[in-house]
N, C-alpha and C positions, 0 to 999 in steps of 0.2 A: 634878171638872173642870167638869161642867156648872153648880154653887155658885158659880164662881168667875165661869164667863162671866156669870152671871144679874148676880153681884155689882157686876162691872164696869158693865154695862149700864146697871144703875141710877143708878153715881155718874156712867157721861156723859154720861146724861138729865138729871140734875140739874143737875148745873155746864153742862151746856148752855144750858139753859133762864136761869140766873141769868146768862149770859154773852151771852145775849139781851135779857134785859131791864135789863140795865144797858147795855148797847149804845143799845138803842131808848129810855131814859129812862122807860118803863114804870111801873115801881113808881113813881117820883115825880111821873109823872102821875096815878097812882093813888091816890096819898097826897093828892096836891094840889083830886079829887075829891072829896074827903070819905071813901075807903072805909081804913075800919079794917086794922088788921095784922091782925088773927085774921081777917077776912073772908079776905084774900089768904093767908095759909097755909092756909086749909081749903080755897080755889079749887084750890090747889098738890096736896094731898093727894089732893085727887078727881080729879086727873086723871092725877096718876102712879101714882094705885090703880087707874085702866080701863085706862092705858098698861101696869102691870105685868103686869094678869090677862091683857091679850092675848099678852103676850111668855111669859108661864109655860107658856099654852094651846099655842101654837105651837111653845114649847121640847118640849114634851111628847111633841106629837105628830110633829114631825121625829125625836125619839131613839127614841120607841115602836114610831112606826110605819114609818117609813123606812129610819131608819139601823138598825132594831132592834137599838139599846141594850137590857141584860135590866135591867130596875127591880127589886131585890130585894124592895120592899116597895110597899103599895100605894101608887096613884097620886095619892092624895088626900091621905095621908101626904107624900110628895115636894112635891107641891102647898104644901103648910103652911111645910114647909122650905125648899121658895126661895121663898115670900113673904119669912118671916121674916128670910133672909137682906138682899130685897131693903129690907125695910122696916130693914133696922142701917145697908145702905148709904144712906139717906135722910137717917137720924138722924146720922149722922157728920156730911154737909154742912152742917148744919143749926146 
C-alpha cells in the first residue's frame, strides 16, 4: 500500500512539474539561453532526488512512528525499496 502511494506521488510530481513548464514556456526559454538538455535533466533529477528523500523520510516516520505500522524488515531496506520504486516512476515519464 505504501509502494503504491510513494509510486503515485512520484508520477504527480513529475507530470506536474512538466505541466508547469510547458505552461510557463520555461524549457524553451531555457533552450533559447544557451543551457544544454543534459544540464536540464540533471537540474530535474536533483531535485526530485531531495523532493523524494523528503517524502520517503516523512513516509517513514508517519507509518513508524505514528500510525505504527510494523515494518517487517529494516528501515533502510524499506528506504531502498521505495526509492527504487520511486526512481521506475521517474523513468516511465521520461
Amino acid at each position: 500500500m505504501m509502494i503504491s502511494i510513494i509510486f503515485f506521488l512520484a508520477i504527480g510530481l513529475t507530470a506536474l512539474i512538466f505541466v508547469v513548464e510547458k505552461k510557463e514556456g520555461l524549457l524553451d526559454r531555457s533552450l533559447i539561453a544557451g543551457v544544454t538538455t543534459i544540464e536540464i535533466m540533471f537540474a530535474h533529477i536533483i531535485v526530485k532526488f531531495f523532493i523524494q528523500f523528503i517524502q520517503i523520510i516523512l513516509l517513514i516516520v508517519f507509518a513508524d512512528f505514528i500510525f505504527k505500522v510494523c515494518l517487517f524488515f529494516k528501515i533502510y531496506l524499506f528506504s531502498f525499496l521505495v526509492f527504487q520504486c520511486r526512481l521506475n516512476s521517474k523513468v516511465q515519464l521520461y
